[in-house]
Structure formats: structure tokens, C-alpha cells
MIDO-682968 format. One record per residue (C-alpha): x, y, z; residue number from 1. Coordinates in steps of 0.001 Angstrom, whole numbers, plus 500000, padded with zeros to 6 digits. Layout:
c1|c2|c3|nuro
X|Y|Z|NUM $
...
//
This chain:
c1|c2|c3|nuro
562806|500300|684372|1 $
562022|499783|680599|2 $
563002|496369|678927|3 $
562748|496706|675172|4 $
561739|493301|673526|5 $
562964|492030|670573|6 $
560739|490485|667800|7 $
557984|487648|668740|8 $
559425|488279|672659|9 $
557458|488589|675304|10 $
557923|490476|678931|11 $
558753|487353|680165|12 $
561459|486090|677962|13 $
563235|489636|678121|14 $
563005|489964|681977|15 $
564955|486582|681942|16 $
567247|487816|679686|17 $
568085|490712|681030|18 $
568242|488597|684318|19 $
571142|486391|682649|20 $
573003|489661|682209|21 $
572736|490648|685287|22 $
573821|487304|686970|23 $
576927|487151|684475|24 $
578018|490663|684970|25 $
577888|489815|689008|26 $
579921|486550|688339|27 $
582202|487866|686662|28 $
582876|490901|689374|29 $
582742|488230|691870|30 $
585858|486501|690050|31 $
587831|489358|689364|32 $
587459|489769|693134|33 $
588691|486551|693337|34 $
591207|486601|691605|35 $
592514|490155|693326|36 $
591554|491621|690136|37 $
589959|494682|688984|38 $
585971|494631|688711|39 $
585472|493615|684746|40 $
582061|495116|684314|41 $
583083|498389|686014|42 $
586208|498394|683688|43 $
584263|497950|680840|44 $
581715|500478|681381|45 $
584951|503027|682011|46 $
586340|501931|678683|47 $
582525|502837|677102|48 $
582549|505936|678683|49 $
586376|507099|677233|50 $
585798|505610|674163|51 $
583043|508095|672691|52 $
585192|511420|673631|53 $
588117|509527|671837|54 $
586058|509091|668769|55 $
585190|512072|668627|56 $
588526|513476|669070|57 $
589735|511465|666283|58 $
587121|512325|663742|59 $
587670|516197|664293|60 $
591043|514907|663948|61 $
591030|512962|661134|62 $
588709|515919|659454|63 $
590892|518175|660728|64 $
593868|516640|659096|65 $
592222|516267|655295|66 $
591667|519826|655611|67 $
594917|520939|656706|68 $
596449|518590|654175|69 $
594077|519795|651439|70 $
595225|523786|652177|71 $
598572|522751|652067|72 $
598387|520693|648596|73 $
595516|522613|646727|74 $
596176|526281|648253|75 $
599659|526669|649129|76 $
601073|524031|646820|77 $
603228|522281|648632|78 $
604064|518617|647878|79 $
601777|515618|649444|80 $
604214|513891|651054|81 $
605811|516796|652932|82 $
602360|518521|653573|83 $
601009|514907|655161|84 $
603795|515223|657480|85 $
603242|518525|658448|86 $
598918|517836|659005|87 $
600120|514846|660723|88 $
602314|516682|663478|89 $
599727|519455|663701|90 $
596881|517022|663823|91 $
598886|514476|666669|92 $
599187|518063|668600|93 $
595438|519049|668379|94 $
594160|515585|669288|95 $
597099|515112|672359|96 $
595304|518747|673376|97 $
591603|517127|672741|98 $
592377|513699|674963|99 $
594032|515055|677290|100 $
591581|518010|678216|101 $
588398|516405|677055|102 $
588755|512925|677043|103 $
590695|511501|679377|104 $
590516|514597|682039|105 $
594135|513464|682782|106 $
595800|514911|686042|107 $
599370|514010|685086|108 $
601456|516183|683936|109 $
602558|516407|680359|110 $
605972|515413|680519|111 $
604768|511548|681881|112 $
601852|511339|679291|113 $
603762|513172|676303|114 $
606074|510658|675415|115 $
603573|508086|675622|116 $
601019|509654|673577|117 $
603651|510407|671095|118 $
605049|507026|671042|119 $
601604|505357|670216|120 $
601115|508203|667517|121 $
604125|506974|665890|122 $
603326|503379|666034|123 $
599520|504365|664271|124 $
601739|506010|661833|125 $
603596|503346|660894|126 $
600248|501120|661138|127 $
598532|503821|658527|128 $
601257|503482|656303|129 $
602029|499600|656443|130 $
598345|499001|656026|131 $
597936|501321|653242|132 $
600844|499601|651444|133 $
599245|496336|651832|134 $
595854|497345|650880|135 $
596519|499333|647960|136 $
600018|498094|646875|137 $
600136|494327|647057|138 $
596235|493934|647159|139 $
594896|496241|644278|140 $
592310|497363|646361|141 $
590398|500896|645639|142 $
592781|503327|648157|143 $
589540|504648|650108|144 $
589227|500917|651560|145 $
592491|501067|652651|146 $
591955|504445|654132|147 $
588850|503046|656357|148 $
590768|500162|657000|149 $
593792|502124|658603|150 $
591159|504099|660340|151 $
589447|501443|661831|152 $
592596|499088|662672|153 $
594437|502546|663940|154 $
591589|503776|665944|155 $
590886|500616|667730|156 $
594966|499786|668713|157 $
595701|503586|669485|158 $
592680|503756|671759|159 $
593523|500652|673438|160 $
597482|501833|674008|161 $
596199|505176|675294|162 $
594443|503428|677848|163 $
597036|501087|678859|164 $
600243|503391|678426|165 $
599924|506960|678089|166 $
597220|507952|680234|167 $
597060|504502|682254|168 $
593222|505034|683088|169 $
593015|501628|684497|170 $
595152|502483|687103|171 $
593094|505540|688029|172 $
590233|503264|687667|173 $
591679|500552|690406|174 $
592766|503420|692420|175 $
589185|504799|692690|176 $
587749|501311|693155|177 $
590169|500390|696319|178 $
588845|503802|697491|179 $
585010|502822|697758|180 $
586214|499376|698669|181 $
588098|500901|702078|182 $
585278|503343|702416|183 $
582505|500749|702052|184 $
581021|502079|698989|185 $
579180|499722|696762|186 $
581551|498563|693455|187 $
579407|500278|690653|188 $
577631|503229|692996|189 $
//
């Protein structure tokens, strides 16, 4: 096991610290036992794990969008507002395909997860656009800050709602956990 130290550290100190960790991450599964709740540090460490193939689903995405948007505009041109729409159902398709396959591994069938997905790709629309309006309308600010800040703000929520709603992993999470719980497995083996 390595432990990295940080600057004018010594073994010692980061041994303890990491020790600290440790104990917290144990107290807090310990409470969420308790309190007949799932196991916090394995649900975080679930959430870390789903959270990089969703990033990277939603940069090709969001690349993937500019682009079509872009050949729509520039090459065929067509207007903005019409080709957005059109890049942004495309785009919602591609990336539904992407989590669902990739990211999530999901074993429900589409028509459950569908209308969720859909329903939280509407809501980051309305996000992207409310956001922009503030930003850039009633703020003056340059539109390519707005544009991070809808990324980062829709990102975040949609991620969070997938989760949750449309592909409920933290069911499937607490479903596998009551599993090695009845089978004696170790909570985090």
C-alpha cells in the first residue's frame, strides 16, 4: 500500500490521516446500517464509478452536437434555431444509446427507462436555455460563460436525475448489497 504525502508530511502524519478516513468511512457504513439505510461509502464509490462513462458520454455528446449543429448551419444552411433542435433530438438519441449501453449497463427495458431519460433531457433543456437567458441576457456576460455554465449546472442535475429516476442505479445498488448481506459477503468485497 502506497500513501502519498503531502508537503512538509511525514509517514506518520499521512498513515493517521489516511487512518481518519478509514474510521469515518466505517462510521458512516455503520450508521447507514443503522439507520436501515444503504451503505454511504459503497454508494458513493458506485456514483464515482458511473460518473466517468457519463462524462464521457456527454462530451462526445456535447461535441457531437456542435458538429451536427455546425453541418446543419454552415453546410446545409438551415436556420440556428431549427438546426439546434434537430442536433438536440439526434444528440439526446446518441447519448440515451451511449448510457444506456455503456454507462449504466442497464437491464431494463427501454420502454421503463425511455420516458425517464427523455423527461430529464427535457428538463436540461429548459435548464440550458433558462441559464443561457440569464447569463447572457439579463447579466451581459460573454455567451461562452454561459455555455460552460449550462454545461456544468446541466451535467451535474442530469447526472444526478439519471441516477435517481431513469435508470434508478441505487436500487440495483441496494439490491446487490442485500444480496452479499444474505449471502454473508463482506459490504465493499
Amino acid at each position: 500500500m502506497s500513501v502519498s504525502l503531502e508537503e512538509g508530511e511525514n509517514g506518520e502524519e499521512s498513515l493517521r490521516r489516511m487512518k481518519i478516513r478509514c474510521r469515518l468511512g466505517l462510521w458512516l457504513n455503520d450508521l447507514s446500517k443503522k439507520r436501515n439505510a444503504e451503505p454511504l461509502v459503497d454508494i458513493l464509490g458506485v456514483l464515482k464509478h458511473y460518473a466517468g462513462g457519463y462524462v464521457v458520454v456527454g462530451a462526445l455528446g456535447t461535441i457531437g452536437y456542435v458538429c451536427v449543429l455546425k453541418m446543419f448551419v454552415d453546410g446545409l444552411k438551415q436556420e440556428p434555431v431549427m438546426s439546434s433542435g434537430i442536433s438536440f433530438i439526434l444528440i439526446v438519441i446518441a447519448t440515451y444509446l451511449g448510457n444506456y449501453f455503456w454507462t449504466f449497463q442497464s437491464s431494463s427495458h427501454h420502454f421503463v427507462v425511455l420516458p425517464g431519460f427523455a423527461g430529464i433531457a427535457l428538463i436540461g433543456f429548459v435548464l440550458n436555455v433558462a441559464i443561457m437567458y440569464l447569463s447572457v441576457d439579463v447579466l451581459g456576460l460573454w455567451y461562452l460563460v454561459g455555455a460552460l455554465m449550462t454545461v456544468l449546472v446541466v451535467t451535474l442535475s442530469n447526472f444526478v436525475l439519471h441516477v435517481y429516476w431513469s435508470f434508478r442505479i441505487l436500487d440495483v445498488v441496494k439490491k446487490d448489497l442485500e444480496k452479499r448481506e444474505t449471502s454473508g459477503a463482506s459490504i465493499g468485497s
